[in-house]
SEZABA-914417 format. One line per field, with one value per residue: residue number from 1; residue in three letters; x, y, z of N, C-alpha, C, O in turn. Coordinates in Angstrom, 1 decimal. Each point is the difference from the previous one (the first is absolute). Layout:
residues N
nr = [NUM; ...] .
rest = [Ala; ...] .
n.x = [X; ...] .
n.y = [Y; ...] .
n.z = [Z; ...] .
ca.x = [X; ...] .
ca.y = [Y; ...] .
ca.z = [Z; ...] .
c.x = [X; ...] .
c.y = [Y; ...] .
c.z = [Z; ...] .
o.x = [X; ...] .
o.y = [Y; ...] .
o.z = [Z; ...] .
//
This chain:
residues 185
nr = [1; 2; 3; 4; 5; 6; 7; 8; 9; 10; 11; 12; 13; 14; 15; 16; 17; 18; 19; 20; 21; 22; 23; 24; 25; 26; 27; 28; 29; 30; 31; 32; 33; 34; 35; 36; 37; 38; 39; 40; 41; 42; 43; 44; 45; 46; 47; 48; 49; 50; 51; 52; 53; 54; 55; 56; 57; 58; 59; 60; 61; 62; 63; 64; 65; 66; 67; 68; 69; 70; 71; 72; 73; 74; 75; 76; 77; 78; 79; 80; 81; 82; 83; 84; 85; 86; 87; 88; 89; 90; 91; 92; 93; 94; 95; 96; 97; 98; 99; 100; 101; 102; 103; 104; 105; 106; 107; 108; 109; 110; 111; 112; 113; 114; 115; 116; 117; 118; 119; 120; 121; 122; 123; 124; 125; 126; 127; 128; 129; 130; 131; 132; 133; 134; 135; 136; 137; 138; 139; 140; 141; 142; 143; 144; 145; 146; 147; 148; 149; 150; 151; 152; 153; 154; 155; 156; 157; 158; 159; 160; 161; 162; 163; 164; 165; 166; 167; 168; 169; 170; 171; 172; 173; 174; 175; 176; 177; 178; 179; 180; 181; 182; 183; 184; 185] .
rest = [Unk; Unk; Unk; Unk; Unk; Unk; Unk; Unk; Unk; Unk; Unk; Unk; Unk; Unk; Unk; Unk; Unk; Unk; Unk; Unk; Unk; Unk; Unk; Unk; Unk; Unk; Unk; Unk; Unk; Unk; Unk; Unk; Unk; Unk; Unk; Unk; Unk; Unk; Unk; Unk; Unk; Unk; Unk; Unk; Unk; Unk; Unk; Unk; Unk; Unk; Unk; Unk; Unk; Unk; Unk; Unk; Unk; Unk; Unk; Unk; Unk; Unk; Unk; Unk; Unk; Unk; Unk; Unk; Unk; Unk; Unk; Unk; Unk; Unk; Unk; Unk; Unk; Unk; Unk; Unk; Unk; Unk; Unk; Unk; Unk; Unk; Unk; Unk; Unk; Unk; Unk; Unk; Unk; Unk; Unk; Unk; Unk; Unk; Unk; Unk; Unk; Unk; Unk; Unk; Unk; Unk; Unk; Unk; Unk; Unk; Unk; Unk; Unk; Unk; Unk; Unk; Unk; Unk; Unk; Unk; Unk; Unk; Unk; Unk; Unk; Unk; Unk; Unk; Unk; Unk; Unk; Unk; Unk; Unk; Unk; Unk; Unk; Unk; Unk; Unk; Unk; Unk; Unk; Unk; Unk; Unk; Unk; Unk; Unk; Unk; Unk; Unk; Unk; Unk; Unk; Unk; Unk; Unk; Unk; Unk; Unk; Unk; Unk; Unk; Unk; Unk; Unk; Unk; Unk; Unk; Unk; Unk; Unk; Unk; Unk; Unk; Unk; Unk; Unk; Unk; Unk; Unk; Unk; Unk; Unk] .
n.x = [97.1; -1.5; 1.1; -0.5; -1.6; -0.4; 1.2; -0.5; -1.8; -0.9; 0.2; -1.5; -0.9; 0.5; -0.9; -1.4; -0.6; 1.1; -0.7; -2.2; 1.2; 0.0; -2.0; -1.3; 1.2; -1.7; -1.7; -0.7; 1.5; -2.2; -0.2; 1.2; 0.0; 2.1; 1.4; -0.8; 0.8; 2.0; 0.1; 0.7; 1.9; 1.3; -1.4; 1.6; 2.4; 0.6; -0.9; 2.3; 2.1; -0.8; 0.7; 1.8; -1.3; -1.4; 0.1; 1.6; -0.1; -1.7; 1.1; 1.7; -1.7; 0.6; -1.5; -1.8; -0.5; 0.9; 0.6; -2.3; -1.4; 1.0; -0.4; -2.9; 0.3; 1.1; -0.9; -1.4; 0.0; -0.1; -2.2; -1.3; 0.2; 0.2; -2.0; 0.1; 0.2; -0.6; -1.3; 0.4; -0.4; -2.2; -1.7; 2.6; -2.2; 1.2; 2.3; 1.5; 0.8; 1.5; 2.2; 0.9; 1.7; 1.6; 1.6; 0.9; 2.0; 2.3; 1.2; 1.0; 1.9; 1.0; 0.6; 1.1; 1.9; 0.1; 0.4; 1.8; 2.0; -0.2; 1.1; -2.0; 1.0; -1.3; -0.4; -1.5; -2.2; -1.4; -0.9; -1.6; -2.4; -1.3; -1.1; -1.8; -2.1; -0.8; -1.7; -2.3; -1.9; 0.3; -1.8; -1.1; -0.4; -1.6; -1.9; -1.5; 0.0; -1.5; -2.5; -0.5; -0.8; -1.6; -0.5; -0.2; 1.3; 0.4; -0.5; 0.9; 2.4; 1.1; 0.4; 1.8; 2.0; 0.6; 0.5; 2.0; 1.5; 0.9; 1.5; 1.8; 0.9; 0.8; 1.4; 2.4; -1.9; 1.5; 2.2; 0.7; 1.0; 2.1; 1.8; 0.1; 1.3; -0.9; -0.7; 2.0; -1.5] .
n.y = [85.1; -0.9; -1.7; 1.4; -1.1; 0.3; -1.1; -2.2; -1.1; 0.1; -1.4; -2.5; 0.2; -1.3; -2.2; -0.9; -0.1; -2.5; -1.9; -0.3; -0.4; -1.8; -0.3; -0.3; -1.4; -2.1; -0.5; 0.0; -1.3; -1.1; -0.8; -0.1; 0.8; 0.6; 1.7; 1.7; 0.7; 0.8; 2.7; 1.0; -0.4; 1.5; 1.6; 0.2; 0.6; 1.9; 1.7; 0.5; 1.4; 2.0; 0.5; 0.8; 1.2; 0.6; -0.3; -0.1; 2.5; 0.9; -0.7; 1.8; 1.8; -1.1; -1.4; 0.2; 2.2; -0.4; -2.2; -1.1; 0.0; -1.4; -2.3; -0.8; -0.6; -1.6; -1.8; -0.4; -0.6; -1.9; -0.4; 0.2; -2.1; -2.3; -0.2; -0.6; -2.4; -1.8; 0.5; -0.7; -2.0; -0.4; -1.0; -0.8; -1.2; -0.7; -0.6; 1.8; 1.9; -1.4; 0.0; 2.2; -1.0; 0.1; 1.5; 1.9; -0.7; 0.6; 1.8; 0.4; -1.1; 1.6; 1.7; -0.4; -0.3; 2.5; 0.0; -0.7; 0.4; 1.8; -1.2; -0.4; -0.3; 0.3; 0.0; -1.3; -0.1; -0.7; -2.1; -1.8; 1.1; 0.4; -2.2; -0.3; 0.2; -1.7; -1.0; 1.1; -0.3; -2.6; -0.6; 1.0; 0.7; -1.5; -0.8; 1.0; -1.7; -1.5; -0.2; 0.0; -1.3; -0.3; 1.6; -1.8; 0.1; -2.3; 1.4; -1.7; 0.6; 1.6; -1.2; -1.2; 0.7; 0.8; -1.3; -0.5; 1.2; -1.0; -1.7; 0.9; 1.3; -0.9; -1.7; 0.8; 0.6; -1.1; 0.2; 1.9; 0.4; -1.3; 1.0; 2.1; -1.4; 2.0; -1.4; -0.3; -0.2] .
n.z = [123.5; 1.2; -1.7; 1.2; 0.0; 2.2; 1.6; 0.7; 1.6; 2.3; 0.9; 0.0; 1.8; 1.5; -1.3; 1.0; 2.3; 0.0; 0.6; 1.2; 2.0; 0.1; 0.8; 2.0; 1.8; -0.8; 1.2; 2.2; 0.3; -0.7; 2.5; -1.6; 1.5; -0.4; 0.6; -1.3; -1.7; 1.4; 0.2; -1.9; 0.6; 0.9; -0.9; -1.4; -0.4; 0.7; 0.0; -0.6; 0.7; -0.9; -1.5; -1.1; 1.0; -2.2; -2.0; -1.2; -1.2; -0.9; -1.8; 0.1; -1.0; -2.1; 1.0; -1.3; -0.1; 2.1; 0.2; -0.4; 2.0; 2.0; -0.5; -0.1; 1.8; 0.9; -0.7; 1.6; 1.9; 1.2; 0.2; 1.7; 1.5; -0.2; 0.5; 2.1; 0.7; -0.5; 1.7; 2.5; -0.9; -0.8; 0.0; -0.7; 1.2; -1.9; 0.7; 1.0; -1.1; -0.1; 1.0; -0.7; -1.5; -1.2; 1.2; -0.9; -1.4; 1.4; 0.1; -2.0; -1.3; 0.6; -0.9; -1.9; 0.1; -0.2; -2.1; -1.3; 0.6; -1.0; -0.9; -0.6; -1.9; -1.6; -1.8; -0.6; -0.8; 1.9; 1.7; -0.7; -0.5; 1.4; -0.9; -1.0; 0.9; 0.9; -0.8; 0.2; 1.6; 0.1; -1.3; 1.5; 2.2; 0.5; -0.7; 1.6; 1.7; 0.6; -0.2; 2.1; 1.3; -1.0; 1.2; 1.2; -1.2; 1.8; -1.4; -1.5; -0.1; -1.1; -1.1; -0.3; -0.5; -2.2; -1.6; 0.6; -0.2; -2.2; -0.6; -0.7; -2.3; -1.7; -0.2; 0.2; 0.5; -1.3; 0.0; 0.4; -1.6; -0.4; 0.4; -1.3; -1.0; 0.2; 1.6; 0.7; 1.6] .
ca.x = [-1.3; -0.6; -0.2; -1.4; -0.6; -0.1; 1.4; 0.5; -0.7; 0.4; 1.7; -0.1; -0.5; 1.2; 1.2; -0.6; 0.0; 1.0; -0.3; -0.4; 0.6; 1.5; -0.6; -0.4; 1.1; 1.0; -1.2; 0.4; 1.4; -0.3; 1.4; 0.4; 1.2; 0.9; -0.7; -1.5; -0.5; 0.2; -0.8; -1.6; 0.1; 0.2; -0.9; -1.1; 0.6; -1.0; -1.4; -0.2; 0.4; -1.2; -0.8; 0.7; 0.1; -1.0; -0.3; 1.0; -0.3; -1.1; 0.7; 0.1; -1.2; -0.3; 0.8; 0.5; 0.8; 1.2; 1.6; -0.2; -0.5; 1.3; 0.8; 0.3; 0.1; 1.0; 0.1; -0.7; 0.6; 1.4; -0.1; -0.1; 1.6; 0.4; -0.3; 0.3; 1.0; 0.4; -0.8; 1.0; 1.4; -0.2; 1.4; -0.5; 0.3; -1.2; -0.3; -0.9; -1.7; -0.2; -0.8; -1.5; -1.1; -0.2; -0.5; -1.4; -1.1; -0.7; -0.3; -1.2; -0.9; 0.2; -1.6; -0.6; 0.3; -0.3; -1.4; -0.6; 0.4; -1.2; -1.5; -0.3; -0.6; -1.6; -0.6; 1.0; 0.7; 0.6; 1.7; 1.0; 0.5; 1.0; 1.2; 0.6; 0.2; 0.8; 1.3; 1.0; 0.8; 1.1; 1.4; -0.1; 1.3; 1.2; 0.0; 0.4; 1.1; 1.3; 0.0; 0.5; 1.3; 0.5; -0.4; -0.8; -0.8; -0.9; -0.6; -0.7; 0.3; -0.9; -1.1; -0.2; -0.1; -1.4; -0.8; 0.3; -0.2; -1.3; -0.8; 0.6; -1.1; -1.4; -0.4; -0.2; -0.9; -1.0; 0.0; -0.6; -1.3; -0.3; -0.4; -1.7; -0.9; -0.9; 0.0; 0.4; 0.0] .
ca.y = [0.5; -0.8; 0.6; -0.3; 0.0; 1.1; 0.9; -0.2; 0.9; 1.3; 0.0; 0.5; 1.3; 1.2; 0.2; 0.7; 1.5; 0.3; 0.1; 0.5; 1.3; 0.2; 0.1; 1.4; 0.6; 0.3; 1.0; 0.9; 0.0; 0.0; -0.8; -1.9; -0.6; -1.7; -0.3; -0.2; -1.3; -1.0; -0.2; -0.5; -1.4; -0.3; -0.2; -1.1; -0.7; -0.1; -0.6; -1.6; -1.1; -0.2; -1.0; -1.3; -0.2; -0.4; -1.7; -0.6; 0.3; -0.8; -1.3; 0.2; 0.0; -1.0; -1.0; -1.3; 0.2; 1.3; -0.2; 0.5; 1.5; 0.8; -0.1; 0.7; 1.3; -0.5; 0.4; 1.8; 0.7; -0.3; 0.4; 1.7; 0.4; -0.1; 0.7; 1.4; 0.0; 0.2; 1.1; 1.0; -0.2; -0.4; -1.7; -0.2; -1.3; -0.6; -1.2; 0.7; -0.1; -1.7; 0.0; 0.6; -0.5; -1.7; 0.6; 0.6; -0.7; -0.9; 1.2; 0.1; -0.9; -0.2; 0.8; -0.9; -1.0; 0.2; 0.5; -1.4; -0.3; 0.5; -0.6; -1.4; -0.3; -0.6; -0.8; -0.6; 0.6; 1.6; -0.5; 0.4; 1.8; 0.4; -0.7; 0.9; 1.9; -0.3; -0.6; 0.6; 1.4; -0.4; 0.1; 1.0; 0.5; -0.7; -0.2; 1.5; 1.0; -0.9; 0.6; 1.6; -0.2; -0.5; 0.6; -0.5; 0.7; -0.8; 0.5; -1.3; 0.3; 0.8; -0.5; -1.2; 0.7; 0.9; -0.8; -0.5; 1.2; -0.5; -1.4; 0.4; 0.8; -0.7; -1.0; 1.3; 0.6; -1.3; -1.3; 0.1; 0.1; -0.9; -0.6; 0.1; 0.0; -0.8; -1.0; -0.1; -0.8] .
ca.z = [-0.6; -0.7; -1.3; 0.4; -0.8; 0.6; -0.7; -1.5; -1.2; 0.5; -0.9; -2.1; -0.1; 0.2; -0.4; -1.1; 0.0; 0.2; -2.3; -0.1; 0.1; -1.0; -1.0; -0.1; 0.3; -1.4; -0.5; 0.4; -0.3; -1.0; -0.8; 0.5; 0.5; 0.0; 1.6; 0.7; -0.4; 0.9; 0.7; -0.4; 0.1; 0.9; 0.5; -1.1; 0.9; 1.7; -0.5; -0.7; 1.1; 1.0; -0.6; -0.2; 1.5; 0.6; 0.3; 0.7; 1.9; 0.3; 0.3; 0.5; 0.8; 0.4; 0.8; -0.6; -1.1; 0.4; -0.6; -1.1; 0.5; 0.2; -1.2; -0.7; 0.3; -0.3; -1.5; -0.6; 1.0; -0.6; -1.6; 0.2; 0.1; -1.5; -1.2; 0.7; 0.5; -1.9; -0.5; 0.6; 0.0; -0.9; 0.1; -1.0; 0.6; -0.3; 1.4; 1.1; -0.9; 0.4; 1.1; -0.1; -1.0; 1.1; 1.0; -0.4; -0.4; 0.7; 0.8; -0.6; 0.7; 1.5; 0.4; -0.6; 0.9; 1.2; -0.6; -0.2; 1.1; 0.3; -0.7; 0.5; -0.9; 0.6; -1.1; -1.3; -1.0; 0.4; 0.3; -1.0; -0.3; 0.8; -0.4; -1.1; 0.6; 0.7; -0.5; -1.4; 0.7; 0.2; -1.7; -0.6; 0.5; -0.4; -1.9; -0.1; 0.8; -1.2; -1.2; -0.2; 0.3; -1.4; -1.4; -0.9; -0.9; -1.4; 0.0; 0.8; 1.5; 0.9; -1.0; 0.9; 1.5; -0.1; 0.2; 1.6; 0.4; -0.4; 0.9; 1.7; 1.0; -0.2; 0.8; 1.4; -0.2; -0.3; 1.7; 1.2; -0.6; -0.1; 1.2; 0.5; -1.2; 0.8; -0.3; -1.3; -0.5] .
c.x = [-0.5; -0.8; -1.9; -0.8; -0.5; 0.9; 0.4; -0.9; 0.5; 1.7; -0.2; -1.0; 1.2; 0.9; -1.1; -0.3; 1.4; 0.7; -0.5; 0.4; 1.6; -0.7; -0.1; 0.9; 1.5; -0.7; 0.4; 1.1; 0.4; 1.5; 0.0; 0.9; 0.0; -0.6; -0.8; -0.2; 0.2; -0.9; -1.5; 0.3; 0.1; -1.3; -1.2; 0.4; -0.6; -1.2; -0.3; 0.2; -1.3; -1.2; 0.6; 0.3; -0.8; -0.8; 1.2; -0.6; -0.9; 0.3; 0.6; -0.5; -0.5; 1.0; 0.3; 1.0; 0.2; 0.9; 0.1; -0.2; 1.3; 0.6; -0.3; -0.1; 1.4; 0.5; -0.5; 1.2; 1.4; 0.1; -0.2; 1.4; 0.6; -0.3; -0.1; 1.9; 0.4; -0.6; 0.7; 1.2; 0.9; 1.6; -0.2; 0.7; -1.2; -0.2; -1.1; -1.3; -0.3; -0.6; -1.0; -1.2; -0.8; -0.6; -1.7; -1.2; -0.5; -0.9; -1.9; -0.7; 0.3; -1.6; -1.0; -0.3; -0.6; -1.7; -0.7; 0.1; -1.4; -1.1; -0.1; -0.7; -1.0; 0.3; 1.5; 0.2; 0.7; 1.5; 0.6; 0.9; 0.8; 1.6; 0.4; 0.9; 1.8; 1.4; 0.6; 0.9; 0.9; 0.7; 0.0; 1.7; 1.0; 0.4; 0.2; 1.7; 0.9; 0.3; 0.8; 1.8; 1.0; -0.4; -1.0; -0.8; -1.1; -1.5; -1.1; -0.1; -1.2; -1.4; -0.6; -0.2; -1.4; -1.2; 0.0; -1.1; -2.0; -1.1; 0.2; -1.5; -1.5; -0.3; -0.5; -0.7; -1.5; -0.2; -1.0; -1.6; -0.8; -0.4; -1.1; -0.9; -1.6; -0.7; 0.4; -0.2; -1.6] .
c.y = [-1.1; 0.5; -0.3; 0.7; 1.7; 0.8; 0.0; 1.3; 1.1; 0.2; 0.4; 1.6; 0.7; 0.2; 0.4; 1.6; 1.0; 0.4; 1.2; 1.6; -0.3; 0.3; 1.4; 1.1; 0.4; 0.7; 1.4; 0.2; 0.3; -1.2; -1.5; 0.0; -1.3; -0.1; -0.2; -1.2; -1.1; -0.2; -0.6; -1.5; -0.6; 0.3; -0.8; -1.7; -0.6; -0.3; -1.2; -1.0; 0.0; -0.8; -1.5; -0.4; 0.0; -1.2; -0.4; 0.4; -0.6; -1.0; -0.2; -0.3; -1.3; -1.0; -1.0; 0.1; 1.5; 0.2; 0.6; 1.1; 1.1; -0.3; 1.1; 2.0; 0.0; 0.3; 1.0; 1.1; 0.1; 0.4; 1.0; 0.9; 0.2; 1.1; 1.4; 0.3; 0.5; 1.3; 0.9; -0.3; -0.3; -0.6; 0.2; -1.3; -0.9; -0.8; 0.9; -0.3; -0.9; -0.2; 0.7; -0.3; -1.7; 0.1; 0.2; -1.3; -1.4; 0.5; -0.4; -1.8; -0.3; 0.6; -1.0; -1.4; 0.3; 0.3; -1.3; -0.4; 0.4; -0.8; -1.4; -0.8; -0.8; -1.1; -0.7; 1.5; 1.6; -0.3; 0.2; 0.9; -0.1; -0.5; 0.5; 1.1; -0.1; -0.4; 0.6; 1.3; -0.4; -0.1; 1.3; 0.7; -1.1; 0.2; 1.4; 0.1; -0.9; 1.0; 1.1; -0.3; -0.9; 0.5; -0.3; 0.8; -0.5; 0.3; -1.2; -0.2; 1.1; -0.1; -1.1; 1.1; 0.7; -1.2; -0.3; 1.2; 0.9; -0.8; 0.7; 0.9; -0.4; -0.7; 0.9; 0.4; -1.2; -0.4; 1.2; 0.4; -1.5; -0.4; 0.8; 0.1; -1.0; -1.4; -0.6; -2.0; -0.4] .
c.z = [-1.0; -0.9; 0.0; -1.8; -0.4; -0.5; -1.3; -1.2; 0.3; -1.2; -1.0; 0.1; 0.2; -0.7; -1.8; -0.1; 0.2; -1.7; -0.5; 0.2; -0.8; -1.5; -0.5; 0.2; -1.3; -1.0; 0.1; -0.2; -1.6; -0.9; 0.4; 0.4; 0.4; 1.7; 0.0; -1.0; 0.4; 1.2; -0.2; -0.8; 1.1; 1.2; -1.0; 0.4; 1.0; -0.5; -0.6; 0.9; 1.3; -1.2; 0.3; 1.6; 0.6; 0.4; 1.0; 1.9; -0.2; 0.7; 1.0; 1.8; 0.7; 0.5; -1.0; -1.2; 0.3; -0.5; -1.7; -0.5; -0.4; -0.8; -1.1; 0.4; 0.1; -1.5; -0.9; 0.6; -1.4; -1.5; -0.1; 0.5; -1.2; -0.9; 0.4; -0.4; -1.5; -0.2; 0.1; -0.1; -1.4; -0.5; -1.1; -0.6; -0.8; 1.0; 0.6; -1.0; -0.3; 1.2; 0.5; -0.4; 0.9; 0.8; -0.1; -0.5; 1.1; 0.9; -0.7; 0.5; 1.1; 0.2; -0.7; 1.4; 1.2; -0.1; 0.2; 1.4; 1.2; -0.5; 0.7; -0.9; 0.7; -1.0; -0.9; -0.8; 0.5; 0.0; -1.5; -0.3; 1.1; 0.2; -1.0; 0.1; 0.9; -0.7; -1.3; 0.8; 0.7; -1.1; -0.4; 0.1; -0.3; -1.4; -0.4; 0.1; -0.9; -1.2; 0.0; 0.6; -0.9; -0.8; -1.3; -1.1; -1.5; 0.3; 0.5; 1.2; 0.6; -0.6; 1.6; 1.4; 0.0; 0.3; 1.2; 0.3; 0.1; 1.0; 1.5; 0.2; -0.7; 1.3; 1.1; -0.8; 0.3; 1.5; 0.7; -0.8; -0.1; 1.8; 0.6; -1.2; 0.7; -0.9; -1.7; 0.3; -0.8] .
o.x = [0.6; -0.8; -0.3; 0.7; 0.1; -0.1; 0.4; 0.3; 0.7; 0.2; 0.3; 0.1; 0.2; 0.8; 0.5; 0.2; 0.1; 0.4; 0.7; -0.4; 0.5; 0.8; 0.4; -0.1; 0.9; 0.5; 0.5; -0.2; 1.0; 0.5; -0.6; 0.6; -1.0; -0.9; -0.3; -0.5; -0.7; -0.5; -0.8; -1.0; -0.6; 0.1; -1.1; -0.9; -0.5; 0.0; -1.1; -0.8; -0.1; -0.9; -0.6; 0.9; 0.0; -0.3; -0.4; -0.1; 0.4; -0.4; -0.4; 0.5; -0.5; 1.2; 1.1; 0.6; -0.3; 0.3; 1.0; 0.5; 0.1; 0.7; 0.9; -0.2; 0.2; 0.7; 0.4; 0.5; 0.4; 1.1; 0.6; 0.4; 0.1; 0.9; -0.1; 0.5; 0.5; 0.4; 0.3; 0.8; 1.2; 1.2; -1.1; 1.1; -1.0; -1.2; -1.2; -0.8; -1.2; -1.2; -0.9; -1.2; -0.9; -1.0; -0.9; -1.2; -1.0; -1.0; -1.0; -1.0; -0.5; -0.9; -1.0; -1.1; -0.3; -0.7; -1.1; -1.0; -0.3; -1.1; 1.1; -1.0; 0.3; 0.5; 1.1; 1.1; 0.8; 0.9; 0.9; 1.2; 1.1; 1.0; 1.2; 1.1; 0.9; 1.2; 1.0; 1.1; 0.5; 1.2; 0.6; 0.8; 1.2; 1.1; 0.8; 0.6; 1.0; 1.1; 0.6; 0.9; 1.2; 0.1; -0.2; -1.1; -0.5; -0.4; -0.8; -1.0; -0.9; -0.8; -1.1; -1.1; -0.8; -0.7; -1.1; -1.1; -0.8; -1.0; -0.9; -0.8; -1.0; -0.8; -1.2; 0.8; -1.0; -1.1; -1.0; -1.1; -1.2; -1.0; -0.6; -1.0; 0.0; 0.1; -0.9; 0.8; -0.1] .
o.y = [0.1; 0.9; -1.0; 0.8; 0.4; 0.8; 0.9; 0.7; 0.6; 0.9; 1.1; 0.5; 1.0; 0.9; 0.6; 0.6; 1.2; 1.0; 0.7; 0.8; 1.1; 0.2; 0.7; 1.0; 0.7; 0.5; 0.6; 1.2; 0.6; 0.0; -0.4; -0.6; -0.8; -0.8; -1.0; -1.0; -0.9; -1.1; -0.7; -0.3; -1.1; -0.7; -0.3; -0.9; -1.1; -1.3; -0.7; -0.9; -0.8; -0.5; -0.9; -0.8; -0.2; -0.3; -0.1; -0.7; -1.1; -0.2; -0.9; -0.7; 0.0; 0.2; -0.6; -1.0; 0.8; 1.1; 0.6; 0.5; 0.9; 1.0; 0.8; 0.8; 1.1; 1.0; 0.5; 0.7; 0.8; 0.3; 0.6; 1.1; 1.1; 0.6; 0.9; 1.0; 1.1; 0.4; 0.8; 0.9; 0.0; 0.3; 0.4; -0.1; -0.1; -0.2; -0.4; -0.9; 0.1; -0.1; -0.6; 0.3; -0.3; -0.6; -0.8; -0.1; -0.7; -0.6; -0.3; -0.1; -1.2; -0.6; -0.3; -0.2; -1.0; 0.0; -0.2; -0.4; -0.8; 0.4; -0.3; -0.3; -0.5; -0.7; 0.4; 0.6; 0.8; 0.6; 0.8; 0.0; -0.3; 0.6; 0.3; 0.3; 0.8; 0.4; -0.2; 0.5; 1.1; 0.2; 0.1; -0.1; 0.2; 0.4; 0.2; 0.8; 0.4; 0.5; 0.5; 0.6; -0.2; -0.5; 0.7; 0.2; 0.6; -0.7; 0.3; -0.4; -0.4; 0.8; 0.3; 0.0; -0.1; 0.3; 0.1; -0.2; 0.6; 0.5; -0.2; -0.1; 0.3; 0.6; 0.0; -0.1; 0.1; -0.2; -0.7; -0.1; 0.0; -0.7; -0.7; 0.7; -1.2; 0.2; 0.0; -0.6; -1.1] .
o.z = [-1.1; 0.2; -0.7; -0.5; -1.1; -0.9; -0.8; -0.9; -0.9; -0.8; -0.5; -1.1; -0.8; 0.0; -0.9; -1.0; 0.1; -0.7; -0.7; -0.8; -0.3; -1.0; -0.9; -0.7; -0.1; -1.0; -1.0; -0.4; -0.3; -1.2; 1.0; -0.9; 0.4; 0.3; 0.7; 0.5; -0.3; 0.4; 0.7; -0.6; 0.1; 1.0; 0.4; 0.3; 0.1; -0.2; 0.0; 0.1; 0.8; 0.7; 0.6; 0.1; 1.2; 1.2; 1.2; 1.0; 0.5; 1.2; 0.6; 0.9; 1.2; -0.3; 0.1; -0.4; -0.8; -0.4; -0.4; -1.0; -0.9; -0.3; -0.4; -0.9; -0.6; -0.2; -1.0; -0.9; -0.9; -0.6; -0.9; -0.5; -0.5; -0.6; -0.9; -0.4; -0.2; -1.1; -0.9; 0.5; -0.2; -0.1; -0.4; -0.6; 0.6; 0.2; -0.1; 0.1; -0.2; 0.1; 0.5; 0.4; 0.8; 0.1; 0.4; 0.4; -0.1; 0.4; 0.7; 0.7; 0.2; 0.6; 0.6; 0.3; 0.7; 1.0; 0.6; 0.4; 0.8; 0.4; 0.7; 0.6; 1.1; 0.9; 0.0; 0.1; -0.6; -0.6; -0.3; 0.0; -0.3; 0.4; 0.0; -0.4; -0.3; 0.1; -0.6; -0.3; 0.5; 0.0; -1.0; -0.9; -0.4; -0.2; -0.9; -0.8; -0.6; -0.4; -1.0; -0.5; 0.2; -1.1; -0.9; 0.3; -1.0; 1.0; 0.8; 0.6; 0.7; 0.6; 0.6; 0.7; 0.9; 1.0; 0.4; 0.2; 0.8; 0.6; 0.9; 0.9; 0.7; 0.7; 0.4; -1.0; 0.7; 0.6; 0.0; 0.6; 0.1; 0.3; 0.9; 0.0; 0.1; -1.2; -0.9; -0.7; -0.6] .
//
């Protein structure tokens, strides 16, 4: 069953109104429990991984960059594993919630990458942003995952990642506005 653009949205509604009755149903119950709060992570869960998989099926769809497509529908998947898996199973493993963590955040520019991956810059300055865009969202999961898997806690350090991070979504914001900004010469 191929992850098509279609389904994926179809996923994130299902798993929103899926939210949406553990909601009401703890409403009605008039209590929280520990289950249904798993449940209602675990369909909020779902919805992220259909936002964060959506650019990737797009990609997908197409013949010149498929492999990317599936990569990141691939790491969304996997990071949704993870964080389902810690929800219901709950490890009590700073390594697993490390790797969850990591996970998630390439899961995040993996969708950044497949976004830009989608675009064709027209011009010098769209390419820029878009090189930009590119390359702070390939240092992002790496400088992220160092930081967290050594523990890093100098605040310069994440001070530098926030900035990466920064330039990652200014630029992705800048590259495809810049490439139909009508005659900027």
């Amino acid at each position: 069953m191929p992850f098509t653009p279609k389904r994926v949205v179809l996923a994130l509604v299902a798993s929103l109104v899926a939210a949406g009755l553990v909601v009401v149903a703890m409403g009605l119950m008039g209590e929280y429990t520990k289950t249904g709060g798993r449940f209602l992570v675990t369909a909020l869960a779902l919805s992220g991984v259909g936002l964060l998989a959506l650019p990737p099926s797009v990609l997908s769809q197409q013949t010149k960059y498929r492999n990317w497509g599936y990569t990141g529908v691939g790491i969304a998947g996997g990071a949704y594993l993870l964080v389902v898996g810690g929800v219901w199973g709950t490890p009590d493993s700073d390594a697993y919630w490390k790797a969850a963590g990591i996970s998630g955040i390439a899961a995040g520019s993996m969708t950044q990458i497949c976004w830009l991956l989608l675009m064709t810059p027209r011009d010098l300055v769209a390419k820029a942003a878009w090189l930009i865009a590119g390359s702070a969202t390939g240092l992002v999961p790496l400088v992220a995952g160092i930081g967290i898997i050594a523990e890093i806690r100098a605040s310069s350090f994440w001070w530098a990642v926030t900035l990466i991070v920064i330039a990652q979504v200014l630029a992705g914001i800048a590259a495809p506005i810049l490439n139909r900004w009508p005659n900027r010469s």
